[in-house]
C-alpha distance (Angstrom), angle and dihedral (degrees) to the residues before:
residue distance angle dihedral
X1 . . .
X2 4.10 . .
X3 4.08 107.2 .
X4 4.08 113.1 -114.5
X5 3.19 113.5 -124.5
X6 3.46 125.3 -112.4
X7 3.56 135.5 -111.9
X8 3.59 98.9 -112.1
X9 3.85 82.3 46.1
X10 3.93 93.2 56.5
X11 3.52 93.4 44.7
X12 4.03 94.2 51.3
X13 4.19 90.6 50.5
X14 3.86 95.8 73.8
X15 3.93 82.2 55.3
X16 3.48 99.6 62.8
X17 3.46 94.4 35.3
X18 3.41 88.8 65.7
X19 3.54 103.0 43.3
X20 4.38 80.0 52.7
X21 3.57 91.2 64.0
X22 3.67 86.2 38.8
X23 3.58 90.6 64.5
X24 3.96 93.1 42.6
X25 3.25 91.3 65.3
X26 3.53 99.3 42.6
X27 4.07 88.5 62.5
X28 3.44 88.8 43.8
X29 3.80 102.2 53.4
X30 3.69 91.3 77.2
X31 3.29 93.7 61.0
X32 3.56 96.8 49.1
X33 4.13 99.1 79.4
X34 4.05 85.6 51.0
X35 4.51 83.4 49.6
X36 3.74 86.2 46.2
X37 3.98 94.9 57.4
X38 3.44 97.3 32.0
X39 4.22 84.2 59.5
X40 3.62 97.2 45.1
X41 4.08 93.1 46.9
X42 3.34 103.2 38.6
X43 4.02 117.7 17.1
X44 3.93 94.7 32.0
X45 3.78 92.9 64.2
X46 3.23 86.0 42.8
X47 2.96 104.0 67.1
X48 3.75 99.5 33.7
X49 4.15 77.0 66.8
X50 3.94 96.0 58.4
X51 4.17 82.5 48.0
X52 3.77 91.0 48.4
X53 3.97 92.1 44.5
X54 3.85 87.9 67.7
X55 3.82 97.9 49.0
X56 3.58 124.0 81.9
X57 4.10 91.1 -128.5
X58 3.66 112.9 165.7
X59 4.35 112.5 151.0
X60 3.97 81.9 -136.5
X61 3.26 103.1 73.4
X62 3.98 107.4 26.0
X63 3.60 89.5 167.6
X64 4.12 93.3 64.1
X65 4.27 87.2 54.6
X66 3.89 97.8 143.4
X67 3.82 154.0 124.4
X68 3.88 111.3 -85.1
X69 4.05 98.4 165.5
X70 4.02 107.7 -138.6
X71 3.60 94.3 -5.7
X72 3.09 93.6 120.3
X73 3.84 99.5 47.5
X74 3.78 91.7 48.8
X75 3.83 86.5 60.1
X76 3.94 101.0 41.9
X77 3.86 85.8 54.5
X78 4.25 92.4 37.6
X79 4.16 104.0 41.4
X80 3.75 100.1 102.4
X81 4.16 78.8 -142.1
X82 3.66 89.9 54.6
X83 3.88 93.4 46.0
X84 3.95 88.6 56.3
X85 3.61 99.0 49.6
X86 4.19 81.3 52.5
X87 3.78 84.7 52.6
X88 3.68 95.8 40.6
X89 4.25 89.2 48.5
X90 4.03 83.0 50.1
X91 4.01 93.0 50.1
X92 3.84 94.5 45.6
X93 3.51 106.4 44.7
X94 3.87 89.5 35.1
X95 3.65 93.2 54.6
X96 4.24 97.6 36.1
X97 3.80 92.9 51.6
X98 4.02 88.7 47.7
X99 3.50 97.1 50.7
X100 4.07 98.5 36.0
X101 3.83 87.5 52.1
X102 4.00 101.7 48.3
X103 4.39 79.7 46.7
X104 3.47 91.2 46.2
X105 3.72 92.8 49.3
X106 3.70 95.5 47.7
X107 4.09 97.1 47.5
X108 3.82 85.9 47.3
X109 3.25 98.0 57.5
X110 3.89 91.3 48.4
X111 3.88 85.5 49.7
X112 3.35 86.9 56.4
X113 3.68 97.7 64.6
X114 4.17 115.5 82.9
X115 4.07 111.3 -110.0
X116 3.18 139.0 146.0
X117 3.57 119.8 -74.9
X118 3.85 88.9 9.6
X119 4.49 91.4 148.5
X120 3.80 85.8 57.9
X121 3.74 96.6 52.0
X122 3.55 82.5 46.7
X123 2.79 105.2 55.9
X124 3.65 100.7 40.2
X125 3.84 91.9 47.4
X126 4.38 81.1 70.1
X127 3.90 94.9 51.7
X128 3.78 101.5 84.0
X129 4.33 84.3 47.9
X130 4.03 81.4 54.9
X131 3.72 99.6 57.4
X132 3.89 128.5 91.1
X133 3.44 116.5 -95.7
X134 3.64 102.1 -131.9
X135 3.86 86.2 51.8
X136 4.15 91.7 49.3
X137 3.74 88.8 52.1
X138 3.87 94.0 49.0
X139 3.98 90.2 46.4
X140 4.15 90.1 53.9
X141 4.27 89.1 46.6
X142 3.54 109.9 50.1
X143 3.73 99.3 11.4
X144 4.33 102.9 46.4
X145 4.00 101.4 6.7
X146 3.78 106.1 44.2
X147 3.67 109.5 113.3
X148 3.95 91.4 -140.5
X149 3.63 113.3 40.6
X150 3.83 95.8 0.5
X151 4.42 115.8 136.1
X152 3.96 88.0 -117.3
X153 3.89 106.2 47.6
X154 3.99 83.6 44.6
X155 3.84 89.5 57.6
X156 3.45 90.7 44.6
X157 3.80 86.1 59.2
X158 3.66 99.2 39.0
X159 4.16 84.4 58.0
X160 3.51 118.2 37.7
X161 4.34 89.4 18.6
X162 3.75 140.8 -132.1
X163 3.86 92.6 -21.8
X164 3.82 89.9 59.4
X165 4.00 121.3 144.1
X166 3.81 101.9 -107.3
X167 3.94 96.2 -164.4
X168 4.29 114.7 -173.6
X169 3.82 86.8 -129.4
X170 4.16 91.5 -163.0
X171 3.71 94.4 51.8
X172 3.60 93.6 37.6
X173 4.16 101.6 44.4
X174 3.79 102.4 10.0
X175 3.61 94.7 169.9
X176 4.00 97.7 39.1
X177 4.12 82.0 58.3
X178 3.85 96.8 52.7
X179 3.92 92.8 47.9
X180 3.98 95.9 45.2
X181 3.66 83.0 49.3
X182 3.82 99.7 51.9
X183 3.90 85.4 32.0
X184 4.25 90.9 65.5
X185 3.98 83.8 42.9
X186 4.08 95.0 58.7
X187 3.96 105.2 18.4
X188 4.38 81.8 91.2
X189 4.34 91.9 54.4
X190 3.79 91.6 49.7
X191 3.86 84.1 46.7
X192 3.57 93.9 50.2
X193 3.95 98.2 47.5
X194 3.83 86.1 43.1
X195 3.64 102.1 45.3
X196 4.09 86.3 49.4
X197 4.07 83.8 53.6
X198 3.84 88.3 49.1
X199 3.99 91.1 55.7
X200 3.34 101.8 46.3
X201 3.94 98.3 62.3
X202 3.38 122.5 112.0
X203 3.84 102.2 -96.9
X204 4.00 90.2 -169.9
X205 3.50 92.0 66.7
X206 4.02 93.9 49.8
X207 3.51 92.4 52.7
X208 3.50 87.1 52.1
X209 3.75 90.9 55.0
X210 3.63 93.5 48.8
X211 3.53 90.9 49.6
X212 3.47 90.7 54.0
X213 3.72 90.7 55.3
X214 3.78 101.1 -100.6
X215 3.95 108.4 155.3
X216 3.63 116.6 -124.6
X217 3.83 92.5 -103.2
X218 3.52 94.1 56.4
X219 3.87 97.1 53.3
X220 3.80 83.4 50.9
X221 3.95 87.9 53.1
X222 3.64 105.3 42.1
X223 3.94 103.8 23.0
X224 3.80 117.3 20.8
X225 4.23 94.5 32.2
X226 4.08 88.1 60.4
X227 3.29 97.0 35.7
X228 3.88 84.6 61.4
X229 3.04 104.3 43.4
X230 3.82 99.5 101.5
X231 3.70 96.0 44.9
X232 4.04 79.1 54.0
X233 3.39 95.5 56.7
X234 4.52 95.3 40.9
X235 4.22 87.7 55.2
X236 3.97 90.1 35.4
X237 3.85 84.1 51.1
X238 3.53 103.4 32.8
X239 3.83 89.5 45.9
X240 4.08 87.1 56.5
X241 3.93 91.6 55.3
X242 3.76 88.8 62.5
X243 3.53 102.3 23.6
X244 3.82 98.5 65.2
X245 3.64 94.0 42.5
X246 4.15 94.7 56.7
X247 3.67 116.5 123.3
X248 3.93 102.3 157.2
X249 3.76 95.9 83.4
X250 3.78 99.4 42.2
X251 3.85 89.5 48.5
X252 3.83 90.0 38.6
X253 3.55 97.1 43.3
X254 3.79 118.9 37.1
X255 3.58 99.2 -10.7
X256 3.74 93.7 -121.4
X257 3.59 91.9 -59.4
X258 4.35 132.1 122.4
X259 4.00 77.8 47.7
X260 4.04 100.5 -63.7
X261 3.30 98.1 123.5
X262 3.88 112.6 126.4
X263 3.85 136.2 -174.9
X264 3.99 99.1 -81.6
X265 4.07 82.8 51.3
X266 3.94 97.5 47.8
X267 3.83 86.3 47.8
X268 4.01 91.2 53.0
X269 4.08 89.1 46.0
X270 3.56 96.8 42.6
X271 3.80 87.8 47.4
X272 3.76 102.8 40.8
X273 3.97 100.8 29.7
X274 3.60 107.2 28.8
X275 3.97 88.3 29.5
X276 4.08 81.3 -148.4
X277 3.99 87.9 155.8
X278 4.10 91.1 175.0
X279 3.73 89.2 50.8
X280 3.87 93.1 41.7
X281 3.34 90.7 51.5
X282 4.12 99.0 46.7
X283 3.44 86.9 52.5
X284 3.95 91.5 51.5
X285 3.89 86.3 51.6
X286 4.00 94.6 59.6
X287 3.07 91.8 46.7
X288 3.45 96.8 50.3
X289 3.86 90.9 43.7
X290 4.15 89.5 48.8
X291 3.89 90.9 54.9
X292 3.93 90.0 44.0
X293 4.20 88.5 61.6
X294 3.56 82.2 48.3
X295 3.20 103.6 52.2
X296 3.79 95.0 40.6
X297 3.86 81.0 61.4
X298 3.74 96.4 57.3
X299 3.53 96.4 50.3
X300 3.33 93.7 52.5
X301 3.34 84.1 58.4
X302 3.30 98.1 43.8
X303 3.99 87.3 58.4
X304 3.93 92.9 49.1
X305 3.85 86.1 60.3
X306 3.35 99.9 54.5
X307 3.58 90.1 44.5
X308 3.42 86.5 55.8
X309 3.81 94.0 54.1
X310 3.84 86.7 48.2
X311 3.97 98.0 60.2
C-alpha cells in the first residue's frame, strides 16, 4: 500500500513546483530575444498581409482606401492574368522538379559507384546548387543563351560551321530557358537527398540478389526503386516549396514577358506597377497558403522516414 504523504510533505510540493517553473523559464529566457525577432520579421508582416488582403489598397486611388471582404481573393482567383501566372507556377515547378529529379537520380547513381577522384566530382556536382540565383540566371542569359556571343550558338558554329542556325533561345522558347535554368540550379539537391537514399540501403541484401542472379536492372526495379521512394517524394516535395515561389529567373530572364510570368512575378507587378497593395497582398496569401499544404506534405514525409529508420 503506497505511503500518504504527509502534511508537511503537501505543503513543501507547491515549493518546488514553483521553483520548476522557475527554472523553465530561466532556460527559456534566452531564447526569448531570438522569439522576439523572429515575430517582428517574419509573423508581424505577416499578418499585416492577411489585413491588407481584405482592403481595397491601391496608391492610385487613396481616396477609395477601404474594407471590401474577399474582394480581393475573388479577383486573384478570377483575373484571366492572375489565372495564367497560377498556370504558369503549375508548368514551372511541375516541369523543374520532374526533370531535376530523373537528373538527380541518374548522377546519383553514378556517384554511387567507387572511382577515382569520386570527392571532387562530388563535390563539384553541388557548386551550381551553391550559387545565387540572380547570378545563375545572368550566367545562362548572356553567357549560354545570347544569340551573338552566347556558349550554345558558338557550339553550334564550331560543329556544323559558318552557316550554323543561330536561334535567340529566350525569344524563341521563353519558358524552355527559365526551366533549364532553374533545372542546373536544383538537379545537385535532388542528387544530394537521393544519393543519401542510395547509401543507406542494405548492401547485404543486394549482394544477395546478385548472387542469386538478379541482373542489375532488376535490383534497380524491385530493391533500390522502393527503397527510394521516400527520399523521392522529400526532394520532389521539398523542391516544390522553393520551386513555385522563385522569382529570380523570371525577373532575370525574360522579365515576365513571352508569357513566363508566374505568381511571385504577378505579385511584384501588381505591387510595384499597379501599386494594387490589397491585390498584391491576396495574391501573396495564396501563395503562402499553397506552399503551407505543401509543406505540411513533406513533413509528413519527412516523419514517415524517420519512422522508417526507427523500426
Amino acid at each position: 500500500m503506497a505511503a500518504t504523504p504527509t502534511k508537511g510533505a503537501r505543503a513543501a510540493m507547491p515549493k518546488r513546483s514553483s521553483l520548476a517553473r522557475s527554472g523553465d523559464w530561466a532556460r527559456r529566457m534566452p531564447l526569448l530575444p531570438a522569439m522576439v525577432l523572429v515575430f517582428f520579421v517574419t509573423q508581424l508582416p505577416f499578418v499585416f498581409t492577411i489585413g491588407a488582403s481584405f482592403m481595397n489598397w491601391n496608391a492610385y486611388y487613396p481616396d477609395e482606401r477601404g474594407f471590401n471582404a474577399g474582394a480581393n481573393f475573388k479577383t486573384v482567383l478570377t483575373d484571366p492574368a492572375a489565372r495564367k501566372a497560377i498556370w504558369v507556377t503549375v508548368l514551372l515547378t511541375a516541369s523543374v522538379v520532374l526533370i531535376s529529379l530523373f537528373l538527380g537520380l541518374v548522377i546519383a547513381l553514378l556517384l554511387d559507384r567507387k572511382f577515382l577522384g569520386q570527392g571532387i566530382v562530388r563535390t563539384m556536382m553541388i557548386t551550381p546548387f551553391l550559387v545565387v540565383p540572380v547570378a545563375a540566371a545572368l550566367l545562362w542569359k548572356h553567357a549560354l543563351y545570347n544569340p551573338e556571343y552566347g556558349l550554345f550558338n558558338g557550339m553550334l558554329t564550331k560543329i556544323f560551321g559558318k552557316g550554323a542556325p543561330q536561334p535567340d533561345w529566350i525569344s524563341e522558347h521563353p519558358m524552355w530557358s527559365i526551366i533549364f535554368a532553374i533545372v542546373w540550379q536544383w538537379t545537385p539537391f535532388m542528387m544530394l537527398i537521393l544519393l543519401a537514399g542510395l547509401q543507406s540501403r542494405p548492401m547485404d541484401v543486394v549482394e544477395a540478389a546478385r548472387i542469386d542472379g538478379a541482373s542489375p536492372w532488376q535490383i534497380f526495379t524491385t530493391m533500390t526503386l522502393p527503397h527510394l521512394r521516400q527520399y523521392i517524394e522529400l526532394a520532389g516535395l521539398l523542391g516544390t516549396i522553393y520551386v513555385v515561389q522563385n522569382f529570380d529567373h523570371v525577373f532575370t530572364i525574360t522579365s515576365g514577358g513571352l508569357g513566363t510570368a508566374n505568381l511571385p512575378y504577378y505579385i511584384y507587378e501588381t505591387f510595384y506597377t499597379g501599386q494594387d497593395y490589397g491585390l498584391a497582398s491576396a495574391a501573396g496569401v495564396v501563395v503562402v497558403i499553397l506552399t503551407i499544404i505543401v509543406s505540411t506534405i513533406a513533413l509528413r514525409t519527412v516523419f514517415s522516414i524517420f519512422r522508417e529508420d526507427q523500426r
